[in-house]
mmCIF file as Biopython writes it, N, C-alpha, C and O atoms, coordinates in Angstrom:
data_model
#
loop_
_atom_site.group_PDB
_atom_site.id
_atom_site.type_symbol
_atom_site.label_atom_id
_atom_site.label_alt_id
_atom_site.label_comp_id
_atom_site.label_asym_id
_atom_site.label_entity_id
_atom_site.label_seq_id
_atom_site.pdbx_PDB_ins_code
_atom_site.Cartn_x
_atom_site.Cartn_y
_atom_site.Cartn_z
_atom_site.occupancy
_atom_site.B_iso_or_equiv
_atom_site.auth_seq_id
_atom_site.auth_asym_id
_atom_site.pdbx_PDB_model_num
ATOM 1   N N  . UNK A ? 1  ? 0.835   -1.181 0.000  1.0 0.0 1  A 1 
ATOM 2   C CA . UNK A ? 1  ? 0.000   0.000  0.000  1.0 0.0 1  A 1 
ATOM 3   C C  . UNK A ? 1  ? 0.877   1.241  0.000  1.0 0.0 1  A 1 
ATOM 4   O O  . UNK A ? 1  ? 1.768   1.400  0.834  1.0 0.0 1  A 1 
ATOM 5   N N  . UNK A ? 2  ? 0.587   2.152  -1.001 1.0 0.0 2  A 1 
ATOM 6   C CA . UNK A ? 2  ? 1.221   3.350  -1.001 1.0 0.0 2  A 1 
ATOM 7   C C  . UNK A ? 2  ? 0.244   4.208  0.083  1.0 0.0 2  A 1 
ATOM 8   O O  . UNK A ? 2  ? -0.823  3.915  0.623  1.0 0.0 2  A 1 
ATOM 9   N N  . UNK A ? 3  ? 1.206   5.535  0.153  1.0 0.0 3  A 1 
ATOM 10  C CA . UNK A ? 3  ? 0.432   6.465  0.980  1.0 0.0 3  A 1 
ATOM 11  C C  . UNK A ? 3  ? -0.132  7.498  0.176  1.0 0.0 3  A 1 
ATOM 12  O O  . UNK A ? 3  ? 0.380   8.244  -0.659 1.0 0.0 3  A 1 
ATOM 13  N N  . UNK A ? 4  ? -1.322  7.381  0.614  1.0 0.0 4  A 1 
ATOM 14  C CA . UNK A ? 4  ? -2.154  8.700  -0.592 1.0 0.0 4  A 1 
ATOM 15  C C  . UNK A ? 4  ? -2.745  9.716  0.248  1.0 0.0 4  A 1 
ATOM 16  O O  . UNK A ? 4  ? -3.698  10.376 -0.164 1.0 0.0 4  A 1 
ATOM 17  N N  . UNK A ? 5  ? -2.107  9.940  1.724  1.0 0.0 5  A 1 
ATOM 18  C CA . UNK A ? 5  ? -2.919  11.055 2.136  1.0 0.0 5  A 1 
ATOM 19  C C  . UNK A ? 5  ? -2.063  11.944 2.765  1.0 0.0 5  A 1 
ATOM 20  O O  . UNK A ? 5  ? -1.617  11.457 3.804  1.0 0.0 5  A 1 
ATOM 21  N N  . UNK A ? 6  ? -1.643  13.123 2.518  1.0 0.0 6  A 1 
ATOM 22  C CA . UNK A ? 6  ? -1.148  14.150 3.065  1.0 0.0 6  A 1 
ATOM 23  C C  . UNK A ? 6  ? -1.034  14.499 4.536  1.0 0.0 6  A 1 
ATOM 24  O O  . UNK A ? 6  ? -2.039  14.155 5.159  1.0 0.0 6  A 1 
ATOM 25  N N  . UNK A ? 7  ? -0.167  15.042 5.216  1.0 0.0 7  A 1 
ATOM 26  C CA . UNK A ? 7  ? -0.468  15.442 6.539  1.0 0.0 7  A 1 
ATOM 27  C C  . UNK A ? 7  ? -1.457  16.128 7.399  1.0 0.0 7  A 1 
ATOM 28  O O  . UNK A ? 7  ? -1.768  16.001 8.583  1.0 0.0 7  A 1 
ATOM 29  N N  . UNK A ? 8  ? -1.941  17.059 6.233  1.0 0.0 8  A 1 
ATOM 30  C CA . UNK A ? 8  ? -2.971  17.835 6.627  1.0 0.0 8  A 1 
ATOM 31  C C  . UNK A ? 8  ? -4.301  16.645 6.894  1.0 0.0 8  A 1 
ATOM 32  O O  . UNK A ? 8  ? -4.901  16.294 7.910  1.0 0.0 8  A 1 
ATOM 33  N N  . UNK A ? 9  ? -4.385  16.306 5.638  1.0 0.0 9  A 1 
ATOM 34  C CA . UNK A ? 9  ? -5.894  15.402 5.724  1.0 0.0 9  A 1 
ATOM 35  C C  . UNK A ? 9  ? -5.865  14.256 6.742  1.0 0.0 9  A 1 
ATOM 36  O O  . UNK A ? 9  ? -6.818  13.702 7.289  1.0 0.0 9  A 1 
ATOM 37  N N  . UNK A ? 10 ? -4.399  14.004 6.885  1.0 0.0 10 A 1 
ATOM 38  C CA . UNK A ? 10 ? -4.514  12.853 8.827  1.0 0.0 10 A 1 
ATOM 39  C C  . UNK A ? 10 ? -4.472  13.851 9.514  1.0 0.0 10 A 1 
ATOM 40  O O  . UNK A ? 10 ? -5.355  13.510 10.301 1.0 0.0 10 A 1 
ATOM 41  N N  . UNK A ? 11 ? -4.146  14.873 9.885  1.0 0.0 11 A 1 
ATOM 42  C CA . UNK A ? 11 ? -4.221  15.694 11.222 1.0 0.0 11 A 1 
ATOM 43  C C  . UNK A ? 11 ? -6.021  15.649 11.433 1.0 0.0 11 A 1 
ATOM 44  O O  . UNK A ? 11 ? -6.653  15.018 12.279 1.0 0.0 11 A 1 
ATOM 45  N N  . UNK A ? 12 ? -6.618  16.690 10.177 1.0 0.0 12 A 1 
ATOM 46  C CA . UNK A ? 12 ? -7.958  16.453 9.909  1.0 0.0 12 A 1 
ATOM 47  C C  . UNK A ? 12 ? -8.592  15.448 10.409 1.0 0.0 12 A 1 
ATOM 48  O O  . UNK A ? 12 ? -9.423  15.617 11.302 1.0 0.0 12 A 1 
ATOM 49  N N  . UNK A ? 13 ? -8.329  14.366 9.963  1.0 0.0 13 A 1 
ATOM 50  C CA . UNK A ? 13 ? -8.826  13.161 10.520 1.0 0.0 13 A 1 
ATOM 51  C C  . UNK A ? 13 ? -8.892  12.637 11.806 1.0 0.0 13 A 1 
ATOM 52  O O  . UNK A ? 13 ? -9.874  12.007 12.197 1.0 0.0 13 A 1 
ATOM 53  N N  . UNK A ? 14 ? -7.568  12.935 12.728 1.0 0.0 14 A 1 
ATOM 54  C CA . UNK A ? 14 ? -7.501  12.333 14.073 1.0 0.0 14 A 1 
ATOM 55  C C  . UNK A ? 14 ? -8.566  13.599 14.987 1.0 0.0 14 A 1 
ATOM 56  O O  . UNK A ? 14 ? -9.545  13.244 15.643 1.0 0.0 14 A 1 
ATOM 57  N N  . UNK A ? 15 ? -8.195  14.856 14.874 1.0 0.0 15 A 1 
ATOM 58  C CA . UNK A ? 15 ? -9.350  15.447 14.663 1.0 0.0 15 A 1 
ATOM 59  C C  . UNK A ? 15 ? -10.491 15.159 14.966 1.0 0.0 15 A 1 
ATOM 60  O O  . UNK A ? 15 ? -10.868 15.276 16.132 1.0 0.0 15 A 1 
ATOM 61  N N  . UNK A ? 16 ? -11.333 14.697 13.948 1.0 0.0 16 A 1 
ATOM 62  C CA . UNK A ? 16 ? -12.453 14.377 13.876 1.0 0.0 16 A 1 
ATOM 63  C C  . UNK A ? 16 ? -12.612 13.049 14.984 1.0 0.0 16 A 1 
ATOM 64  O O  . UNK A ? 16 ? -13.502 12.909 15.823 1.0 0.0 16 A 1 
ATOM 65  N N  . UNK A ? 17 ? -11.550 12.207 14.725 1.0 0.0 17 A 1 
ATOM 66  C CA . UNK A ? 17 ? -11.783 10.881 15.743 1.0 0.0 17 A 1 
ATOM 67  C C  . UNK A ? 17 ? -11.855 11.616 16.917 1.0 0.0 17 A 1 
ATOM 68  O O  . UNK A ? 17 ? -13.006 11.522 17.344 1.0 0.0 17 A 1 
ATOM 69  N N  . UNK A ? 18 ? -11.170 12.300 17.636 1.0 0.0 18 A 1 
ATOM 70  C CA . UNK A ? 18 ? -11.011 12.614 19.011 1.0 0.0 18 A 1 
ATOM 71  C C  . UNK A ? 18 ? -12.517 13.707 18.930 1.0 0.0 18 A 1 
ATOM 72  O O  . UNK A ? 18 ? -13.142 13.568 19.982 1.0 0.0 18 A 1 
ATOM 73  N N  . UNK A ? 19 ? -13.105 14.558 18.120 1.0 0.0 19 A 1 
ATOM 74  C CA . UNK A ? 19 ? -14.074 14.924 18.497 1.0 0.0 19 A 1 
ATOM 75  C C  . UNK A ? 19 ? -15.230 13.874 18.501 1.0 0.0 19 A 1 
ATOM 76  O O  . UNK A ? 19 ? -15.910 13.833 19.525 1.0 0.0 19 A 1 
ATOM 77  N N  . UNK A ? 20 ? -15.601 12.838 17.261 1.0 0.0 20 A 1 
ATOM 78  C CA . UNK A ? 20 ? -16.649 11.801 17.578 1.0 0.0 20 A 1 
ATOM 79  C C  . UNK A ? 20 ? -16.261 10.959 19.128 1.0 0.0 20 A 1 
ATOM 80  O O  . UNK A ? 20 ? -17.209 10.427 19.705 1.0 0.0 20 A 1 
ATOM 81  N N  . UNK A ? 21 ? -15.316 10.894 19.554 1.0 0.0 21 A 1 
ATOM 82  C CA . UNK A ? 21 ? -15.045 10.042 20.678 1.0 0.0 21 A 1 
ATOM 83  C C  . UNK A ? 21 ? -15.308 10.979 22.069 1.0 0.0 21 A 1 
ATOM 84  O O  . UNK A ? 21 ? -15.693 10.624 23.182 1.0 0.0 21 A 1 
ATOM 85  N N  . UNK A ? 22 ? -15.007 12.081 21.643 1.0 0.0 22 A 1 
ATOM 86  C CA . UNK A ? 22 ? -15.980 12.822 23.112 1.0 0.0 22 A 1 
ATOM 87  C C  . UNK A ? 22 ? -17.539 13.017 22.752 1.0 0.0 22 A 1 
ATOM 88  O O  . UNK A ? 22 ? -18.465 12.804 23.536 1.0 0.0 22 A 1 
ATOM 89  N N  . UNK A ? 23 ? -17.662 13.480 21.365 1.0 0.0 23 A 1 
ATOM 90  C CA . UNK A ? 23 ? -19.581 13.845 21.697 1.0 0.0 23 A 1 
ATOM 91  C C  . UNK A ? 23 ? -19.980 12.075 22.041 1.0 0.0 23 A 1 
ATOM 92  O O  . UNK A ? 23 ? -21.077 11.726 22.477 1.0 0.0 23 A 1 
ATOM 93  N N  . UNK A ? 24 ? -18.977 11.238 21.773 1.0 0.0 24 A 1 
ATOM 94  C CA . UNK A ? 24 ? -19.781 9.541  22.681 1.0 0.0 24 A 1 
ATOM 95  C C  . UNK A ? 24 ? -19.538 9.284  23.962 1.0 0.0 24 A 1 
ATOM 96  O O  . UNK A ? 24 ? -20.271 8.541  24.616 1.0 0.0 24 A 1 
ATOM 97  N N  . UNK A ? 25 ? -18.435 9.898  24.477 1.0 0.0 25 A 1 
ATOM 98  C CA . UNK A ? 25 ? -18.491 9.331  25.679 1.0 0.0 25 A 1 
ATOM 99  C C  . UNK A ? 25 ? -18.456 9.860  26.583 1.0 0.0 25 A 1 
ATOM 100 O O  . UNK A ? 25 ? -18.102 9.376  27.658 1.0 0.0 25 A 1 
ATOM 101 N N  . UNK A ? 26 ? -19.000 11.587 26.292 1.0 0.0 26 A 1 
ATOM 102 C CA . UNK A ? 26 ? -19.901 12.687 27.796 1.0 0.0 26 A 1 
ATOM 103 C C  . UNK A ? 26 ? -21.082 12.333 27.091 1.0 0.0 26 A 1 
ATOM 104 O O  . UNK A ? 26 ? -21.909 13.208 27.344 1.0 0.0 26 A 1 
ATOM 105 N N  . UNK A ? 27 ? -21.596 11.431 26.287 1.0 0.0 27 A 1 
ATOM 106 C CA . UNK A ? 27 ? -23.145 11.298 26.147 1.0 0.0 27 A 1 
ATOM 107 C C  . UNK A ? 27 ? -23.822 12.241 25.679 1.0 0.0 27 A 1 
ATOM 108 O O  . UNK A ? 27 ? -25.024 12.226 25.945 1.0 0.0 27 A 1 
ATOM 109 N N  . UNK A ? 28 ? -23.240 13.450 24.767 1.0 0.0 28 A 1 
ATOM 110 C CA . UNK A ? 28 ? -24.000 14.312 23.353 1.0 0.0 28 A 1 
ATOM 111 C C  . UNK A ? 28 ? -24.569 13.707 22.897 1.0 0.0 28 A 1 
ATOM 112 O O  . UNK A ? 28 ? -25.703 14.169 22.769 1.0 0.0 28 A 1 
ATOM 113 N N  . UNK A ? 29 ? -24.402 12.503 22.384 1.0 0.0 29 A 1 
ATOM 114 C CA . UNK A ? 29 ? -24.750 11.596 20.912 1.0 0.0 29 A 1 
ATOM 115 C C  . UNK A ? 29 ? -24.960 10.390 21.783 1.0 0.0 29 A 1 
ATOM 116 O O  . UNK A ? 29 ? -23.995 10.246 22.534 1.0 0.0 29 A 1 
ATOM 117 N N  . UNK A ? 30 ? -25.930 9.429  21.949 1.0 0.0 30 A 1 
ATOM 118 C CA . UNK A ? 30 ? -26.112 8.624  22.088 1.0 0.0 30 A 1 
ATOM 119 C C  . UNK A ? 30 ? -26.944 7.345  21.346 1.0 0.0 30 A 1 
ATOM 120 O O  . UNK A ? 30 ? -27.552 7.644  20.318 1.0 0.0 30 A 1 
ATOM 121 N N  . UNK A ? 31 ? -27.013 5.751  21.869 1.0 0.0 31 A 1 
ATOM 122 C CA . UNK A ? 31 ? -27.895 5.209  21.024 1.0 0.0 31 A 1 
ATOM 123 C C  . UNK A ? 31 ? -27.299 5.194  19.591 1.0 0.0 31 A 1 
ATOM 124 O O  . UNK A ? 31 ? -26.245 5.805  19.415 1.0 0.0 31 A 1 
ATOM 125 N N  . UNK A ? 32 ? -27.856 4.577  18.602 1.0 0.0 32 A 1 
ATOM 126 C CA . UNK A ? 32 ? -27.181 4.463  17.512 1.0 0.0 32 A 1 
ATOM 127 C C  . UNK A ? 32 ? -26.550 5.162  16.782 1.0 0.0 32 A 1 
ATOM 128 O O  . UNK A ? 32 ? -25.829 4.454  16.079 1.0 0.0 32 A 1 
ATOM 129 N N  . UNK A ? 33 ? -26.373 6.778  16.456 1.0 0.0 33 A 1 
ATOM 130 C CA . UNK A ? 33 ? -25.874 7.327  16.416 1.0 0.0 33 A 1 
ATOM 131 C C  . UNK A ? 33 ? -24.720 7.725  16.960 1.0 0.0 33 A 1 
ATOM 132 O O  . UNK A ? 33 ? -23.823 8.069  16.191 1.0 0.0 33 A 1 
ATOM 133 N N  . UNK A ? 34 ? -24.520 7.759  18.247 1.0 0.0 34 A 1 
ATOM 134 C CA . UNK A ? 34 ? -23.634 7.351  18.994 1.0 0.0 34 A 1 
ATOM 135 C C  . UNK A ? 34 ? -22.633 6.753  18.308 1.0 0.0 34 A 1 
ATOM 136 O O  . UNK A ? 34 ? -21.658 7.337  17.835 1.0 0.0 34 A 1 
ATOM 137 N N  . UNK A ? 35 ? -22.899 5.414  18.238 1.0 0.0 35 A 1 
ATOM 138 C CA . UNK A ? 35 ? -22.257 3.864  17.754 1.0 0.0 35 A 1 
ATOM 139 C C  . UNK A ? 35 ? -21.448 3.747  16.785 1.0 0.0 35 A 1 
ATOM 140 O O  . UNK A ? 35 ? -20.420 3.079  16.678 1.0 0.0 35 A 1 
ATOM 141 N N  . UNK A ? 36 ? -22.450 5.069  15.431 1.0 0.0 36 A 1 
ATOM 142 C CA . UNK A ? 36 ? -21.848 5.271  14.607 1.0 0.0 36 A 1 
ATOM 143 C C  . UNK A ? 36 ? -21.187 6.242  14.478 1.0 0.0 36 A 1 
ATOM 144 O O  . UNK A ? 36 ? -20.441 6.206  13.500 1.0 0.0 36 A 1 
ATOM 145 N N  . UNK A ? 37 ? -21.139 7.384  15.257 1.0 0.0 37 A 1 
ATOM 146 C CA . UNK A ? 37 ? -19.814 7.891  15.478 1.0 0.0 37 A 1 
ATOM 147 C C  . UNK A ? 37 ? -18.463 7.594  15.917 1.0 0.0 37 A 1 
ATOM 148 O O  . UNK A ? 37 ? -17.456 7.943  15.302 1.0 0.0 37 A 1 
ATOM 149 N N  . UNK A ? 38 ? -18.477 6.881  17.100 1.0 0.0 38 A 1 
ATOM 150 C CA . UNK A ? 38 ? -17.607 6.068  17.163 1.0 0.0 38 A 1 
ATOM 151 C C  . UNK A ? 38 ? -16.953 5.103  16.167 1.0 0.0 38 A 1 
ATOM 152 O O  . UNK A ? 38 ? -15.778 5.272  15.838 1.0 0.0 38 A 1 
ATOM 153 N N  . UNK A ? 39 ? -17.653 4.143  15.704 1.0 0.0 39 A 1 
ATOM 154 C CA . UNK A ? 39 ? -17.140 3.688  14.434 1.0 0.0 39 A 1 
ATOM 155 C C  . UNK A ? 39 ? -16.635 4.358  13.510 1.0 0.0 39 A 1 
ATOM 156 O O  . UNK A ? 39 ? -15.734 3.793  12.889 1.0 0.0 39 A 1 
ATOM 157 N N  . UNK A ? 40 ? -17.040 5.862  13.059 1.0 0.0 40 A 1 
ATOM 158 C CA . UNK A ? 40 ? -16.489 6.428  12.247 1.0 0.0 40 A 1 
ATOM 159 C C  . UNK A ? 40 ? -15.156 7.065  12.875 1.0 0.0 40 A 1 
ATOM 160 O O  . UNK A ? 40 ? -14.117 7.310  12.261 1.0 0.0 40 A 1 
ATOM 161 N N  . UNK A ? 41 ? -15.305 7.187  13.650 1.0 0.0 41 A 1 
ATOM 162 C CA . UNK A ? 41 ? -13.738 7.721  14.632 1.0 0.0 41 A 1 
ATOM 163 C C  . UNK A ? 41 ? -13.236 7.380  14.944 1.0 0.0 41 A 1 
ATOM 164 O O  . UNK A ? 41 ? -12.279 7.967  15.449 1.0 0.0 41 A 1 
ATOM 165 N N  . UNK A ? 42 ? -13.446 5.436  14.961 1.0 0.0 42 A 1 
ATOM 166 C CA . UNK A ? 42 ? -12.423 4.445  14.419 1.0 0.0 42 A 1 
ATOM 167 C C  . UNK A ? 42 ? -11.099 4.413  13.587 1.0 0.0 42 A 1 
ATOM 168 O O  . UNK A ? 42 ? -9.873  4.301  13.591 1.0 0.0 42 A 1 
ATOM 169 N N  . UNK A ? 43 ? -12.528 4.637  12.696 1.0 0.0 43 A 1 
ATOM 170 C CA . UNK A ? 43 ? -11.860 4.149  10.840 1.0 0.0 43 A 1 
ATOM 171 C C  . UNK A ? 43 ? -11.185 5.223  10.456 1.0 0.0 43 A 1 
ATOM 172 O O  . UNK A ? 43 ? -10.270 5.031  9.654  1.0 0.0 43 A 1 
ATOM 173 N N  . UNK A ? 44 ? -11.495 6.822  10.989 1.0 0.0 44 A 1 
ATOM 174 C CA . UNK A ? 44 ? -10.292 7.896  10.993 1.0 0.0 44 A 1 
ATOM 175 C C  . UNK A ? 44 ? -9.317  7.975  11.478 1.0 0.0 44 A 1 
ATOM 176 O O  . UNK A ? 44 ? -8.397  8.649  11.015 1.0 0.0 44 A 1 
ATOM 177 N N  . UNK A ? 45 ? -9.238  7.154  12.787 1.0 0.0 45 A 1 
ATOM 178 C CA . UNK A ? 45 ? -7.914  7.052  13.434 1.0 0.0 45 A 1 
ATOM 179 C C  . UNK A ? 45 ? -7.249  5.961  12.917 1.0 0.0 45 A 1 
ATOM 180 O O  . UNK A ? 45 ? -6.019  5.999  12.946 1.0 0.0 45 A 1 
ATOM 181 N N  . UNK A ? 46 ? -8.145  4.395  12.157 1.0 0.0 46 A 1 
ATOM 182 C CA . UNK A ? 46 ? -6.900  3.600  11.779 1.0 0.0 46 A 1 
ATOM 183 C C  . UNK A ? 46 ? -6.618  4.214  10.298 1.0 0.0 46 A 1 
ATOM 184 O O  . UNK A ? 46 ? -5.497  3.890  9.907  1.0 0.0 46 A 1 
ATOM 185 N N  . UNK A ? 47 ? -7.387  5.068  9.310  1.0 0.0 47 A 1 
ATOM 186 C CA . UNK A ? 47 ? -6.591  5.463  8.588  1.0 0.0 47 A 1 
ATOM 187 C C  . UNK A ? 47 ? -5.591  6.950  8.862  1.0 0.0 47 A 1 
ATOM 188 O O  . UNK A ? 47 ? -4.845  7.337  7.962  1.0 0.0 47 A 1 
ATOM 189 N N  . UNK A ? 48 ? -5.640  7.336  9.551  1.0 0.0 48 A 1 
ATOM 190 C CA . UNK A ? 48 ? -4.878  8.304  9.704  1.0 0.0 48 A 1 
ATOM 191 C C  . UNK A ? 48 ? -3.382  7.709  10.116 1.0 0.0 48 A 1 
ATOM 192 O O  . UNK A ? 48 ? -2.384  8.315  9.726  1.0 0.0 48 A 1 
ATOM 193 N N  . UNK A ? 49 ? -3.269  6.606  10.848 1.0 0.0 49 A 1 
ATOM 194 C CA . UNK A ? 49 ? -2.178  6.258  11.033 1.0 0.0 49 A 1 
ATOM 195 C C  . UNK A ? 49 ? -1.146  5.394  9.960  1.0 0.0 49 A 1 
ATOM 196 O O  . UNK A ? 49 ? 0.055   5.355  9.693  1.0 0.0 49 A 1 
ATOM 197 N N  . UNK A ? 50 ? -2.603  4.635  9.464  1.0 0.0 50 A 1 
ATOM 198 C CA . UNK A ? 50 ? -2.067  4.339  8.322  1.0 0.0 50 A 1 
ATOM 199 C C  . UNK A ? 50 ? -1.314  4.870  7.524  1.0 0.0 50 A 1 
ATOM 200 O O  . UNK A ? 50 ? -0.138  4.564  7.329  1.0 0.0 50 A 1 
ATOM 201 N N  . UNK A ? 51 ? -2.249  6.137  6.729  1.0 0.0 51 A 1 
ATOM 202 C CA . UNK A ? 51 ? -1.570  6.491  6.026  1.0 0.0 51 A 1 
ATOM 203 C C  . UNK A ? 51 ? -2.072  6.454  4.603  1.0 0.0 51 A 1 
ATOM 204 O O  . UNK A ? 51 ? -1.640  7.097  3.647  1.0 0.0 51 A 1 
ATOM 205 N N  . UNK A ? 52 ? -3.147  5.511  4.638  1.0 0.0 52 A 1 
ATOM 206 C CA . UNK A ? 52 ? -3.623  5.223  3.381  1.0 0.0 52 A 1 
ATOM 207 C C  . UNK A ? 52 ? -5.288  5.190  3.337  1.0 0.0 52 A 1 
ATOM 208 O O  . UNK A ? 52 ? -5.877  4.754  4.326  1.0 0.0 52 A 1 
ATOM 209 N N  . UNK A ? 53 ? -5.995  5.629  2.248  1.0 0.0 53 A 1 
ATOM 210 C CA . UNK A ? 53 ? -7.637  5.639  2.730  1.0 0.0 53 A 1 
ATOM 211 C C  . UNK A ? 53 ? -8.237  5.010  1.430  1.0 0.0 53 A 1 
ATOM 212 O O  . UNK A ? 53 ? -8.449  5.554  0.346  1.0 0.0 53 A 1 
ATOM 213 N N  . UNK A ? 54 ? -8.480  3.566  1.873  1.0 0.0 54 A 1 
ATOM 214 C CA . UNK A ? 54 ? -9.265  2.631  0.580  1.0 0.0 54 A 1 
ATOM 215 C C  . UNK A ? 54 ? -10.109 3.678  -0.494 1.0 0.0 54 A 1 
ATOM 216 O O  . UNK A ? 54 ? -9.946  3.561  -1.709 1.0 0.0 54 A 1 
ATOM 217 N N  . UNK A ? 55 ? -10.654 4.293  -0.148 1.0 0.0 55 A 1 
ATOM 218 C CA . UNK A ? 55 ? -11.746 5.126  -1.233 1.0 0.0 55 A 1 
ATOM 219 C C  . UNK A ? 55 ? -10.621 6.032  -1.830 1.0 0.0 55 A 1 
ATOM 220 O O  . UNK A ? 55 ? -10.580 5.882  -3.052 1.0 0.0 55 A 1 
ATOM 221 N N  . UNK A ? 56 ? -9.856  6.768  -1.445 1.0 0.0 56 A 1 
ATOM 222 C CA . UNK A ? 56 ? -8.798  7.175  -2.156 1.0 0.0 56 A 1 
ATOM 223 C C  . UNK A ? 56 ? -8.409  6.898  -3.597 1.0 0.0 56 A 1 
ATOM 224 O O  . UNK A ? 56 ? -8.450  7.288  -4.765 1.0 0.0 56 A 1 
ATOM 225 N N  . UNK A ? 57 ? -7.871  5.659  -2.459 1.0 0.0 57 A 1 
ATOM 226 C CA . UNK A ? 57 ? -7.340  4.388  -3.951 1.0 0.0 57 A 1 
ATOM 227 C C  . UNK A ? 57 ? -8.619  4.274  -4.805 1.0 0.0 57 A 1 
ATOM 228 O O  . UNK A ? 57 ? -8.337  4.715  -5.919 1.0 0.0 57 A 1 
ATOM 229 N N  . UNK A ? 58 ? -9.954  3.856  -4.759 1.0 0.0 58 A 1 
ATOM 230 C CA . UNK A ? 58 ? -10.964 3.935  -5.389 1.0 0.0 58 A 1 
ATOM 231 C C  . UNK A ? 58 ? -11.293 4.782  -6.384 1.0 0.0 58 A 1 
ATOM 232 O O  . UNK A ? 58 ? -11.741 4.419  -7.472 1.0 0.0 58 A 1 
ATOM 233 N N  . UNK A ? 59 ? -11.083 5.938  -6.047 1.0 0.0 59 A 1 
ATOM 234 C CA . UNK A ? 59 ? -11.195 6.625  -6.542 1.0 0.0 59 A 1 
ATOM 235 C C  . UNK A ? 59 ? -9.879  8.042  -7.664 1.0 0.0 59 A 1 
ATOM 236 O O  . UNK A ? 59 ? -10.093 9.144  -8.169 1.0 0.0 59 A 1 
ATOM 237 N N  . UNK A ? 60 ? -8.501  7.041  -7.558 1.0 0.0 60 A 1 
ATOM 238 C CA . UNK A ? 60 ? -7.777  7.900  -7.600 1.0 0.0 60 A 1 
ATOM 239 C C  . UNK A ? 60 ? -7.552  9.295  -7.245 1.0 0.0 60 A 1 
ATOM 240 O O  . UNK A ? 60 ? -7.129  10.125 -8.049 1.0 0.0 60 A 1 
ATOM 241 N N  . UNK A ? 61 ? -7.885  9.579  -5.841 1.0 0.0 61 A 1 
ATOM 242 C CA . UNK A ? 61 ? -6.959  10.662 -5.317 1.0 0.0 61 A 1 
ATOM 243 C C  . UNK A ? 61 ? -5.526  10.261 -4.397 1.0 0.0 61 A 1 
ATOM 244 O O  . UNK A ? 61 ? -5.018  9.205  -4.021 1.0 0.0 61 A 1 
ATOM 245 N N  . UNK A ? 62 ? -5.207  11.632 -4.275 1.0 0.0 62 A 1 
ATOM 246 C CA . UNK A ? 62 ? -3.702  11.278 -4.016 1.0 0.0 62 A 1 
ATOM 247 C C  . UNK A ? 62 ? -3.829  13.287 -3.443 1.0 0.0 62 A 1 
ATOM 248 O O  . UNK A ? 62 ? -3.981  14.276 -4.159 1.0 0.0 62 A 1 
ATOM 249 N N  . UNK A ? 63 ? -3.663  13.169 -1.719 1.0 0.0 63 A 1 
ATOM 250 C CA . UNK A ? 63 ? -3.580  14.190 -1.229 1.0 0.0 63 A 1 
ATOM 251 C C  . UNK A ? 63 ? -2.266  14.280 -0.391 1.0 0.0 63 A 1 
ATOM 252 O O  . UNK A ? 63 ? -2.186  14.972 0.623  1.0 0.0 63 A 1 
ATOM 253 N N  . UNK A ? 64 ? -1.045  13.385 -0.984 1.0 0.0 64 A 1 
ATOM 254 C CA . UNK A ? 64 ? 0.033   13.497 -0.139 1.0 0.0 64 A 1 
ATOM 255 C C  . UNK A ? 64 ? 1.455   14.460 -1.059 1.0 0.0 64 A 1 
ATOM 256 O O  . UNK A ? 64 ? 2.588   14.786 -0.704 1.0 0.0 64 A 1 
ATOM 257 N N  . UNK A ? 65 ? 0.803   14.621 -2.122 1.0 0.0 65 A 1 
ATOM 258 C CA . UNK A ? 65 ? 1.701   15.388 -2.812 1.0 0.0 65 A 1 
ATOM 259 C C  . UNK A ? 65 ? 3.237   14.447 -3.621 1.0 0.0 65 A 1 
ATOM 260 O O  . UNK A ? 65 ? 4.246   14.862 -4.191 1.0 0.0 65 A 1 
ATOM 261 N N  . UNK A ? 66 ? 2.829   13.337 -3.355 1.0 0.0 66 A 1 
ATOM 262 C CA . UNK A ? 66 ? 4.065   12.376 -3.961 1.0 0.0 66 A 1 
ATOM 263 C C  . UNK A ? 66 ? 3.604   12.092 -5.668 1.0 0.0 66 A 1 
ATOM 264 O O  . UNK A ? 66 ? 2.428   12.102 -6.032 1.0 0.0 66 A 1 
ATOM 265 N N  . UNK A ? 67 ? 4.210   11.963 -6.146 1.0 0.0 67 A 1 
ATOM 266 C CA . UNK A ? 67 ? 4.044   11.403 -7.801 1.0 0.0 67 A 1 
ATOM 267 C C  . UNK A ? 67 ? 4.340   10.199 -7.974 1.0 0.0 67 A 1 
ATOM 268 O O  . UNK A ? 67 ? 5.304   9.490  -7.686 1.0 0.0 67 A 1 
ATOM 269 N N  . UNK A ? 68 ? 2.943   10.000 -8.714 1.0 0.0 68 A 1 
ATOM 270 C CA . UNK A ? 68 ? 3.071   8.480  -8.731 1.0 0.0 68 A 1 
ATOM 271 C C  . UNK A ? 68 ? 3.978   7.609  -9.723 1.0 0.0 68 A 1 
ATOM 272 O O  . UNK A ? 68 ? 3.991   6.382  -9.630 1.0 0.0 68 A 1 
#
């Protein structure tokens, strides 16, 4: 797996995980919604570390500034 995402768009991302992971767990968002925030603030934090974001590849973008 190459890396197709820039620094900015993982900072962005962890970001977002650490905000879905508080509106879940002071109880903003609860119930299924909830659930699925969390899950989504999952999948931002394992791609952010990654490095790489399947739909990316799907879609050919490339926000890390490398040439392919």
């Amino acid at each position: 797996m190459k890396t197709n995402m820039g620094n900015a768009d993982r900072v962005i991302r962890v970001i977002l995980a650490i905000v879905f992971s508080a509106l879940y767990f002071t109880g903003t968002v609860t119930g299924t919604w909830g659930t699925v925030l969390l899950v989504f603030g999952g999948v931002f934090l394992m791609v952010s570390v990654m490095g790489f974001c399947p739909l990316y590849a799907i879609f050919g973008i490339n926000s890390c500034g490398n040439k392919k």
